[in-house]
N, C-alpha and C positions, 0 to 999 in steps of 0.2 A: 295977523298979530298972533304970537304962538300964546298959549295959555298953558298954563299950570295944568296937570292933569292930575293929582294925588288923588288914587283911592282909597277909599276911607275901610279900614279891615273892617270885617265882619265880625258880630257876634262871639261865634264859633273861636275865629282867630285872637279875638279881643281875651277872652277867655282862658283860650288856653296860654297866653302871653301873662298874667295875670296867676295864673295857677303855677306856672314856671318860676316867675317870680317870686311868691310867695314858698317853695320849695328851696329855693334859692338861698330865703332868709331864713326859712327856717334850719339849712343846713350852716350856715353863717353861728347863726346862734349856737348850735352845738358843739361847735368847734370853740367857741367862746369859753363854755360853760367847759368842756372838757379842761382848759388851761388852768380853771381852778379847782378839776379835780387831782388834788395834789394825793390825796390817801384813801382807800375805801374803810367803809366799816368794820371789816373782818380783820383786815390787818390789826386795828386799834381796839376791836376786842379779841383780838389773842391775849393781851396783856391779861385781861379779865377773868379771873377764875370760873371755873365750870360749876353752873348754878345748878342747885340738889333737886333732883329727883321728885316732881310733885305727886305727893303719897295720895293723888282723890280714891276716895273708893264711893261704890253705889250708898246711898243711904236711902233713898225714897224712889218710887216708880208712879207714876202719876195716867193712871187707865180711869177709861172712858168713852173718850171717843172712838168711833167705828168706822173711823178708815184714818188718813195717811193726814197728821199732824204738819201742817205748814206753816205755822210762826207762832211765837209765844213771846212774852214778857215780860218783867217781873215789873211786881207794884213799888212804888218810894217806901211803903210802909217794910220794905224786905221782905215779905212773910208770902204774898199772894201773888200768885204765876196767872197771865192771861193767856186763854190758847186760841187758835184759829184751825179750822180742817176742812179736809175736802166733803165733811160729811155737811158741813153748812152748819155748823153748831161753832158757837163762842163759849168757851167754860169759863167760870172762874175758880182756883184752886186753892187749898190753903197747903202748901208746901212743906209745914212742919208735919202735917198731921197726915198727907198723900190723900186728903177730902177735897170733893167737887162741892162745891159752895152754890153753885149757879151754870146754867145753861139756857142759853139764849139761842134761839132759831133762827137764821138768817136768812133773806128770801132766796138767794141761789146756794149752790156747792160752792166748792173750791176757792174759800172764806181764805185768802192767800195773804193777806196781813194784818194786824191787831196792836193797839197800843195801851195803854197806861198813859195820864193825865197826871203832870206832875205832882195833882193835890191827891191823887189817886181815888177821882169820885166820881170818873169818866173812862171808860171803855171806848174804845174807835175801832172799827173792824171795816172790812168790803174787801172783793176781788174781782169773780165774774160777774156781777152785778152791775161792774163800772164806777161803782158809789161807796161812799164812806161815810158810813152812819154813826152816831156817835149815843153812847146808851150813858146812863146816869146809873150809878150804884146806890147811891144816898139818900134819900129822903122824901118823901109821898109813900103810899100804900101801894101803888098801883105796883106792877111787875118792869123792871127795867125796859122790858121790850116796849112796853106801853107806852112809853117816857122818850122811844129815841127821835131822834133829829137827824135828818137826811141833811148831810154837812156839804158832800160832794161830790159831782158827777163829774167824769172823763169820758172818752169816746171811745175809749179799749176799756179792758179792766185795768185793776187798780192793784198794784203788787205790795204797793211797802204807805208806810205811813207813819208820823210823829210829831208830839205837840214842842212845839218850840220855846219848852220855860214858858210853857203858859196854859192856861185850861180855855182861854177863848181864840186861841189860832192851834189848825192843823194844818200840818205839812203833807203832799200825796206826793208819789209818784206812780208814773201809768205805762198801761204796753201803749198808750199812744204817744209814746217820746217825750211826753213833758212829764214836771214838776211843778207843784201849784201850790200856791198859800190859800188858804181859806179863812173867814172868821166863821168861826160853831156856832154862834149866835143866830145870825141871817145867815149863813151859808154864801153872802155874797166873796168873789174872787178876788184878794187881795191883790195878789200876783200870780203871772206867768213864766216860768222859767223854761225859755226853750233854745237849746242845743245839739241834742242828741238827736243820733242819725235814727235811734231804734228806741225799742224798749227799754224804759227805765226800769230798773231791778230792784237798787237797793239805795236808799238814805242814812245818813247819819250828821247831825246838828255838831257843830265845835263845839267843843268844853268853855262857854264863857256863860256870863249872866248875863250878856248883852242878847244874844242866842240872832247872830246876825251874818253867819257863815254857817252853809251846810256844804257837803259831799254829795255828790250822785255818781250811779255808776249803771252801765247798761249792757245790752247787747250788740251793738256798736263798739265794744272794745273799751270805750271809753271811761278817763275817772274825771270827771269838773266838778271844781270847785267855786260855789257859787256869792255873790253877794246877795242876800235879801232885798237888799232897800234898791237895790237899782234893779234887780233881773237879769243881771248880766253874770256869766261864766268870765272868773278873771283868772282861773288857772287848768290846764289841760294834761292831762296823762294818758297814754295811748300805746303804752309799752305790752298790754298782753295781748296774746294771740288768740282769746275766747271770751265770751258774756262773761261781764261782770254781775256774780250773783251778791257782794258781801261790801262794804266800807264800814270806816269802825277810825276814828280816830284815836291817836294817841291819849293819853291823860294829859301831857303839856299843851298840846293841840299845836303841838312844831309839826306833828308829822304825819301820817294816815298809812294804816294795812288795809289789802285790796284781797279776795277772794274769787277765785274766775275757776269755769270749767276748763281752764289748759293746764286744771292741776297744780296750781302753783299759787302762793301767796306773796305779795309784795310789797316793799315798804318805799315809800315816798317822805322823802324830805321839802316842806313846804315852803323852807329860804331857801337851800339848794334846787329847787325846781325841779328836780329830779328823782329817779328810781334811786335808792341807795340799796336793797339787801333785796334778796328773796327767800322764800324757804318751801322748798323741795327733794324729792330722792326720785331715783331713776326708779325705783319701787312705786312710786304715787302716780298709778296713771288715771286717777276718776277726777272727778271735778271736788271744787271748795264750792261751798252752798251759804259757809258762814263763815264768818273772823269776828273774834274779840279779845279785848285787851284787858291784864289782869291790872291791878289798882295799882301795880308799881311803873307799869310799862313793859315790864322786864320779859314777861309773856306771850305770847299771840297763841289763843286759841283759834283752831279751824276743826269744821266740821262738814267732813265727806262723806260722798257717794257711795263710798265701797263701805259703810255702816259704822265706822269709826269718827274721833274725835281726838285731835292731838294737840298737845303742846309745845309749841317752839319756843327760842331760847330768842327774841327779838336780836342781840348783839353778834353771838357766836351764828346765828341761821343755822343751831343744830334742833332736831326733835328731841326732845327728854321726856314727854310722855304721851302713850295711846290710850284710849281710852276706848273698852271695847265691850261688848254686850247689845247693841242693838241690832235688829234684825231685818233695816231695810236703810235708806241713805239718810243723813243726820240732816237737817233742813236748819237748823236753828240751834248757836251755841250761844249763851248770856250769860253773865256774871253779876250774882245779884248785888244790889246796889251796897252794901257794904262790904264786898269780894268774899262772904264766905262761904259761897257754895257756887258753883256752876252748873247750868242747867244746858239739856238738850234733847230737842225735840227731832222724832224723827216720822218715817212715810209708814214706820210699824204701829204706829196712832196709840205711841207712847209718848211722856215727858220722861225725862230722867233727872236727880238730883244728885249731885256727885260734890265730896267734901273731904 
């Protein structure tokens, strides 16, 4: 009696049939999306008059710390800059006046991210530690340090961080590839957000008061966009050729700029699915470390390697201004909460304010 003989594929071949596939769709899909690329961005800002000239000049310089300035960020009250450095010191600043208000010791170096607390009465900082501690500004006699609360620990360190519209959740991301919710309170883990092939670099929360989509972007190439409430990445971008060190959304929260060491800034449209703009010169060959967007849109600040900081034209993808004076790579560009001054921190273990 003859019998059926089907061998059953293997693994290896199950897989690669599977990965084919999926390349398959995903080239299906692109060809989709292309049909509705009926007009790019540039053609439809030619129309658009050429936007003036942004006059900042230095106004404050912000010394102190003793070595290489890795993240800062301004307080909701406008007025107070937080810094983080390789020297393992957290400051606090008062930006009108170019005064250190507070410094806080932190148990390792290379203090590589720091936040502000929407109500502005919390401090969050950590790096090579792994952990993200969270210090109190407000109220007891005791010295903030005294006061802090170990919020959260990762299995790498810990690069970027931010509280989500709120003083009892923090948001981390880590060189161990995830992103993670926390409550400050207990410290116990909300959520786990994992995707990424590599190190997580950089976060950034949408513009809602829901505060229930963020950004991540990594070493991996990659930009996802994530849901809160489930843990799941519902949108993927993978268009640069280098670590993403910067996200930054729009004010509308339609769209997001991406900052990456292949030198290049990029704009993502979040109904079109898609890259739409980038902004670059065959002059720019260091890395982007920062992006951010001025209060109209109209803007993208980035902040490079070669010790500059620049302003593009979001519509036209032209430069209209540099910004120069520092004397090592700009780690950190921010736009204080009312837009009227921009700040940036650089690896010369200065702050800069510029208006």
């Amino acid at each position: 009696m003859a019998a059926d003989t089907a061998v059953a594929a293997s693994p290896e071949e199950t897989l690669e049939s599977l990965l084919r596939e999926a390349e398959a769709l995903k080239q299906k899909l692109e060809e989709e999306r292309q049909k509705l690329n009926d007009v790019s961005l540039s053609c439809v800002a030619e129309r658009l008059e050429t936007i003036a000239f942004p006059n900042l000049k230095l106004r404050r310089m912000l010394k102190g710390h003793q070595s290489k300035v890795l993240c800062s960020d301004w307080s909701p009250d406008k007025r107070h800059i937080v810094s983080s450095s390789q020297d393992g010191k957290v400051m606090v600043w008062d930006a009108f006046t170019a005064t250190k208000e507070l410094t806080i010791a932190m148990p390792s170096t290379w203090v590589m991210a720091c936040a502000y607390a929407p109500s502005g009465n919390l401090v969050a900082a950590g790096g090579l530690d792994n952990k993200v501690t969270v210090f109190p500004l407000a109220g007891g006699e005791d010295e903030p340090a005294a006061r802090k609360r170990t919020v959260a620990t990762h299995t790498s360190y810990m690069s970027c961080c931010l509280f989500p519209n709120t003083d009892r959740q923090i948001l981390t991301g880590s060189g161990d590839g995830t992103c993670a919710l926390w409550d400050v309170e207990s410290g116990q883990l909300l959520q786990s957000f994992q995707a990424h092939a590599a190190d997580v670099m950089a976060l950034d929360l949408a513009p809602s008061d829901m505060g229930d989509t963020f950004v991540s972007g990594g070493c991996d190439r990659a930009v996802l966009v994530w849901d809160m409430r489930t843990g799941q990445a519902v949108q993927a971008f993978d268009t640069h050729d280098s670590d993403v060190n910067s996200v930054k959304y729009h004010p509308s929260g339609d769209s997001l700029v991406t900052g990456s060491d292949d030198s290049c800034c990029r704009l993502f449209d979040l109904r079109a699915d898609r890259e739409v703009a980038r902004y670059s010169k065959e002059s720019i060959i260091f890395g982007v470390n920062s992006v951010e967007w001025s209060v109209s849109g109209r803007l993208v600040f980035a902040g490079y390697s070669d010790y500059t900081a620049c302003a593009w034209d979001a519509l036209r993808g032209a430069r209209v201004c540099v910004l120069c004076g520092h004397e090592h790579r700009v780690t950190r560009v921010q736009l204080a909460p009312d837009g009227t001054a921009l700040s940036t921190a650089s690896w010369d273990a200065t702050i800069r304010i510029w208006a």
